[in-house]
C-alpha positions as CSV (number, residue, x, y, z in Angstrom):
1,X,0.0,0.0,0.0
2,X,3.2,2.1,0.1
3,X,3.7,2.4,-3.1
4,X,-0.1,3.0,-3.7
5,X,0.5,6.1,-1.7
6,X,3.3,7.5,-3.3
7,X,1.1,7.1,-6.8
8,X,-2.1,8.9,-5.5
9,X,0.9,11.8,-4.0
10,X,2.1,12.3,-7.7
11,X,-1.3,12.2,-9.4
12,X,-2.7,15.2,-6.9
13,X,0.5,16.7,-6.9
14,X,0.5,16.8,-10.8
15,X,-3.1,18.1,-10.3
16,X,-2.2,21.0,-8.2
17,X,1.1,22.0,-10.7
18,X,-0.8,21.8,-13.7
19,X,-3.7,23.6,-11.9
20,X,-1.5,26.3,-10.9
21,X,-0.3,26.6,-14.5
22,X,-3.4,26.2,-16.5
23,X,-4.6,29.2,-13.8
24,X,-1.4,31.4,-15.1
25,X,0.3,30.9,-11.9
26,X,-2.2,33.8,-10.3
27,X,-3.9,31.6,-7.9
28,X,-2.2,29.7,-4.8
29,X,-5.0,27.7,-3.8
30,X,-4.5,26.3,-7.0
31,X,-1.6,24.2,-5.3
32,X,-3.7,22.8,-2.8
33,X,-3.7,19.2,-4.1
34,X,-0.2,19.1,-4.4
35,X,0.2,20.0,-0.6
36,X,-2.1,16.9,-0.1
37,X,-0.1,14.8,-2.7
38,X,3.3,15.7,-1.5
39,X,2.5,14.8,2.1
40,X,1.1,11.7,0.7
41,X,3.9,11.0,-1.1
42,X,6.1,11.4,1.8
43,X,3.9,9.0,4.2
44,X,3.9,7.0,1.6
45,X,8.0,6.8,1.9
46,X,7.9,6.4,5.2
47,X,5.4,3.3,5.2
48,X,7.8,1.2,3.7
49,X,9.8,0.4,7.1
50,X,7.9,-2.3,8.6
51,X,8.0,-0.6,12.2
52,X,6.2,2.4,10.7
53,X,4.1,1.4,8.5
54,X,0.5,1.2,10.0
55,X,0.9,4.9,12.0
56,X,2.0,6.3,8.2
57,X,-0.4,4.3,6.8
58,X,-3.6,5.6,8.8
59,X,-2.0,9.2,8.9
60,X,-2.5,9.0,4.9
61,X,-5.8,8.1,5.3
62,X,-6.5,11.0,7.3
63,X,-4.6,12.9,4.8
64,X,-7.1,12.0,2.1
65,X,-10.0,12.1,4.3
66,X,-9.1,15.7,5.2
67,X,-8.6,16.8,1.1
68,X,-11.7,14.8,0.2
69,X,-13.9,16.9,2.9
70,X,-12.2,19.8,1.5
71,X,-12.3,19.8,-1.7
72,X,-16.0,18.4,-1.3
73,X,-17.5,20.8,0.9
74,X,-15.3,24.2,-1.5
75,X,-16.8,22.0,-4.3
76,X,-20.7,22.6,-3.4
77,X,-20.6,25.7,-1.3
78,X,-20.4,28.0,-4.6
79,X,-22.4,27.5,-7.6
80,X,-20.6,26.1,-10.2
81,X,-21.2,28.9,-13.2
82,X,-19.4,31.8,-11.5
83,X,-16.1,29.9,-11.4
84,X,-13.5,29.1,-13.2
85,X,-13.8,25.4,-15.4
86,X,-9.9,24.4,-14.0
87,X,-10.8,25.1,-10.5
88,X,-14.1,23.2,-10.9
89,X,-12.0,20.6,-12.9
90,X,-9.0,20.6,-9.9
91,X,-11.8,20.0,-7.0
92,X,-13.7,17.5,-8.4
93,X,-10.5,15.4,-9.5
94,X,-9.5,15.9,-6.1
95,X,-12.3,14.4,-4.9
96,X,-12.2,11.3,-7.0
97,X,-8.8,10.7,-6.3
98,X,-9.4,11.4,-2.6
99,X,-12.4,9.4,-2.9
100,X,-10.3,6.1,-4.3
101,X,-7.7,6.5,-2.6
102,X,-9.5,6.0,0.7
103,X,-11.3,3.7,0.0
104,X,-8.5,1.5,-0.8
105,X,-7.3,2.3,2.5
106,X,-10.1,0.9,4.2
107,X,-10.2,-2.3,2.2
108,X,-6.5,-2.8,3.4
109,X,-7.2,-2.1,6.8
110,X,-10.0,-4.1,7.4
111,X,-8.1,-7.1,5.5
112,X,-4.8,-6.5,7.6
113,X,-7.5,-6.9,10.6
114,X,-8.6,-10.1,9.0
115,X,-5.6,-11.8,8.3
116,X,-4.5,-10.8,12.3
117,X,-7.9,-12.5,13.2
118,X,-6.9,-15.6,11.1
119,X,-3.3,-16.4,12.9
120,X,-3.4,-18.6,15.5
């Protein structure tokens, strides 16, 4: 699931850069899902030593839960037609991949939770 981190950090940090520049570099909040995807991407490094894997593991998943709500909530508290199509573009791709990525998260924990139920 490492690695699976590291992926979703590049794809919302490559949102948030190519955001910024499809914006003409005039907006910072354009960079937010690249603060989410580098953190991600650094959790994501530190979840491959053994001893720290589950802590960085659920910290990501807070991570994403935190940019899903977010970009969510910035998402439907404005209506869609007075804003700009990449920042309405940039949220909802940060949702989806928000949205997936946590998801997966879950499935993992609850089958590293079954699999500890399973030993003897």
């Amino acid at each position: 699931m490492a690695s699976t981190t590291i992926v979703f950090g590049l794809l919302l940090t490559l949102l948030g850069v190519g955001g910024y520049v499809m914006a003409g570099g005039s907006s910072a909040t354009a960079l937010i899902p690249a603060v989410f995807g580098l953190l991600l991407v650094m959790l994501g490094f530190v979840a491959r030593a053994d001893s720290l894997r589950k802590h960085a593991m659920h910290a990501a998943a807070v991570v994403a839960l935190l940019g899903l709500i977010g970009a969510l909530f910035s998402l439907l508290r404005t209506p869609l037609a007075g804003r700009p199509a990449v920042a309405v573009f940039s949220q909802a791709a940060m949702v989806v991949l928000a949205g997936i990525f946590l998801a997966l998260c879950i499935r993992s924990f609850i089958d590293a939770r079954r699999a500890r139920a399973a030993r003897p």
